[in-house]
C-alpha positions, 0 to 999 in steps of 0.5 A: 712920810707925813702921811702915814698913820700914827697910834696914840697910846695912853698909859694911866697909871697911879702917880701920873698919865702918859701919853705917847705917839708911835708911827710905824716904825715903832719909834715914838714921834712925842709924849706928854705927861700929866701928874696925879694925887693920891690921897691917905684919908685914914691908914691903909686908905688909898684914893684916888679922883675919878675926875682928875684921872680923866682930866689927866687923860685930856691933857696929856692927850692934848699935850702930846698931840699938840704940832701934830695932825689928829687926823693921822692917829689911826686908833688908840691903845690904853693901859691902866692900872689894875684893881683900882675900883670905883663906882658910878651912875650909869645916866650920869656918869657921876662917881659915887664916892672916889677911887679906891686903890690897888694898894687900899686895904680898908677892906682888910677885916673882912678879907680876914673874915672870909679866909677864916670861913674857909673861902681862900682856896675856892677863891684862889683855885677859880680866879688863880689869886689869893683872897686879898684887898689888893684885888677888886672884889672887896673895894666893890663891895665896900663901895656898894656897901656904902653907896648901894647898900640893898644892891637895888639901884646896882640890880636895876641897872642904875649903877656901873662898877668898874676898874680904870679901864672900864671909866677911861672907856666910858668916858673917851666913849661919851657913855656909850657902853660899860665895857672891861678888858679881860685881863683887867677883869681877871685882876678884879677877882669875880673872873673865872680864869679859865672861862673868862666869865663872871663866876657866880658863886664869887658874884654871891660871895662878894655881893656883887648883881651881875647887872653893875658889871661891865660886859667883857671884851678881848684885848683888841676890842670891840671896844666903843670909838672915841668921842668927845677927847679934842683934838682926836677926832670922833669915831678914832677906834680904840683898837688895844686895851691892857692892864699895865703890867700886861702892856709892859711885858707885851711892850717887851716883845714877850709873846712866848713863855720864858722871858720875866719882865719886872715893873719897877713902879709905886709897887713892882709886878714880876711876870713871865708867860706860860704855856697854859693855866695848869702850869700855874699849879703849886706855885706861890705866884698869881696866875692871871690872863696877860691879854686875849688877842684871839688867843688866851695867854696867861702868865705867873705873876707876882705884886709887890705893895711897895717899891718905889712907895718905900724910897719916897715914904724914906725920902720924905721921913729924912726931908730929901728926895727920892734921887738924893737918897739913891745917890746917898747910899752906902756901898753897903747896909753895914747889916741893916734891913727894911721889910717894907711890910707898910700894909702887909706882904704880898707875893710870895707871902701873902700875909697881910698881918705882917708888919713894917720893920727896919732892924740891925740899927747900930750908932754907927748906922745913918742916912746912907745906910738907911737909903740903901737898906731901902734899896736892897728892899726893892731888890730882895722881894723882887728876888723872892717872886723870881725864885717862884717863877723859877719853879715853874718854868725853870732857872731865869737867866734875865730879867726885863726891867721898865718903869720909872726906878730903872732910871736908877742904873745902881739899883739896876746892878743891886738886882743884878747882883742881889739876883745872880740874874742879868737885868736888862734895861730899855732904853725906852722907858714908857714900856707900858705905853709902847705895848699899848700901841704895839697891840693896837697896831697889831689889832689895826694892821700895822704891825705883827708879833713877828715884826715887833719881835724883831725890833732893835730894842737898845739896852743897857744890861747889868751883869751879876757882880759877887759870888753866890755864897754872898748872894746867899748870905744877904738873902739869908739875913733878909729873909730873917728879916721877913721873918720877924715882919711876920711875928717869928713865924718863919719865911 
């Protein structure tokens, strides 16, 4: 039937955006993609342009689009990379300065300034994350540092501070309302998990007015309709936004605790549900809202800083490409480890003084070694979150796994193998997009959790290959490893 409705999803994330059309059936009718930049002006500086991210967004609505009737998109679903900040004029809508990224760690030194006073337990006991410049907190107060230092403008109401998803909803409104979903506040590190509320001690803590801030809103909205995106019509309701880690495990079918999802990505995100914020207790990982449907669901959660970072940075150092490394590596590291430590380690470690290292060089060691002691990297630190998930909410026999690495079926069966777990592997690979238009349809009607639960979703799966003893041996000498990365201090 050509008449029935069609929900658009985008998904903007660090190196590209994408843009999928899903109908009813949960198939998908098109896609599009447009690339991204991403800019190192100085180390541990990473940036971004707030008006190429929108650009990306107008074309790769257009692109995905195009042969289809605008007029049949019943709403839109978003998912956007997290923790990315920047800030802008309010009667304008100019940038004042570029994006900061997820990954930018200018702000390193003043991390390490409030953890000296004693702020990162406070820190982590209201937000459920560690005090670090992963998050939001500090790029906003660097940017307000250098575009408003006496926070006048900010407390006049002049300025907007948001994340990605409050400029995409700024933007696709025509500035109509400076709005934030609440899984992505929850990442910037100024929410109070529990209330879902700006916390004024952090506001005071970071120096950030309350008056730059966005207004929080669910994950369904109300969020402001769509104007000015040809050839989507004005008034097309954004009916879904998410973080895109939260889309990916919504896009999963994981509604309830005990399935994990691993988003292999520029980083990775290992995250399962849990039965409520209390169960976070003790645990290593970060506790964060996955969405707000008119039920809170929070999840464990656990960042990876570089995955896919560290096979493009090898690719690039040994002049070849990310596909020829993979397809370039030995069956075996012949001892040889990577700690990807490129600006320190984050979950389970969360040490931001540990350092990149690559050990057990020998003559004998070349190119194929390498490649896979930097694949080995991606599936050891994704090993190390999972163990922590285990501890609270027991063994995981699974893991889900989306983004764009899992097109490499041998990294797929060296997590399997390096885990002991099976990997499972969609064979639809924009997860994060197609949760975005799950959860919109949900919102608009056209689908349940149920329905969507009952998807057929096809898959390839890995099982564990190796006994545990040699599981143990490899985890042991990586952790030796890590253990080095951060000065001898121990894992």
């Amino acid at each position: 039937m050509t008449d029935r409705p069609l929900l658009l999803a985008v998904d903007q994330g660090t190196s590209a955006t994408k843009a999928l059309l899903v109908d009813g059936t949960g198939a998908v009718v098109a896609s599009a993609s447009a690339p991204l930049s991403v800019d190192h002006p100085r180390p541990g500086w990473v940036e971004q342009s707030p008006g190429q991210i929108w650009d990306s967004v107008v074309e790769a609505v257009g692109k995905c689009l195009a042969g289809h009737d605008p007029a049949r998109v019943a709403g839109v679903g978003l998912s956007t990379q997290r923790e990315s900040c920047l800030l802008w004029e309010r009667a304008t809508g100019r940038p004042l300065g570029t994006l900061l990224g997820w990954q930018d760690r200018r702000t390193a030194d003043r991390c390490a300034e409030l953890l000296a006073d004693g702020a990162g337990d406070d820190v982590r006991a209201v937000t459920g994350l560690p005090l670090d410049p992963m998050f939001s907190a500090l790029k906003a107060q660097w940017l307000l540092d250098t575009h408003d230092p006496d926070r006048s403008r900010s407390r006049r109401g002049e300025l907007c501070l948001g994340t990605v998803d409050s400029w995409l909803l700024w933007r696709l409104s025509d500035g109509a309302e400076h709005v934030v979903e609440v899984g992505n506040a929850a990442r910037t590190q100024l929410l109070d998990v529990r209330t879902r509320d700006w916390d004024a001690d952090l506001l005071d803590l970071f120096d950030v007015p309350r008056e730059v801030l966005p207004r929080i809103t669910p994950s369904t909205g109300p969020f402001p309709a769509v104007r000015g995106l040809a050839p989507l019509a004005d008034g097309t309701p954004v009916a879904a936004v998410l973080g895109d880690s939260h889309a990916a495990l919504f896009g999963h079918g994981v509604f309830v605790p005990g399935s994990v999802k691993v988003t292999y990505g520029t980083g990775s995100s290992v995250m399962g549900l849990i039965a409520g914020p209390d169960r976070a207790a003790g645990s290593p990982l970060c506790l964060t809202l996955a969405w707000d449907d008119g039920t809170p669901a929070y999840a464990l959660e656990g960042n990876i800083r570089s995955s896919g970072a560290t096979l493009r940075w090898l690719a690039g150092l040994l002049g070849t490409d990310e596909a020829d490394l993979a397809a370039r590596a030995a069956p075996d590291s012949a001892g040889v480890r990577l700690v990807p430590a490129f600006g320190g380690l984050a979950a389970p470690w969360w040490d931001n003084d540990a350092t990149g290292l690559l050990c057990g060089l020998t003559f004998a060691t070349g190119l194929p070694q390498l490649a896979r002691a930097a694949l080995e990297s991606v599936a050891f630190q994704v090993e190390d979150v999972v163990a922590g998930l285990d501890t609270a909410s027991g063994r995981v026999g699974a893991l889900l796994a989306d983004g764009g690495a899992t097109d490499n079926a041998a990294l797929m069966q060296l997590q399997a193998d390096t885990s002991g777990r099976v990997v499972r592997r969609p064979r639809a690979r924009d997860v994060s997009a197609l949760g975005a238009a799950h959860l919109a349809g949900c919102a608009l009607g056209v689908f349940t959790k149920d329905r969507l639960a009952g998807l057929a979703r096809a898959e390839d799966v890995h099982r564990p290959r190796g006994t545990a003893a040699e599981r143990e041996r490899a985890l042991a000498s990586w952790h030796e490893a890590v253990a080095r990365a951060r000065g001898h201090r121990g894992p």
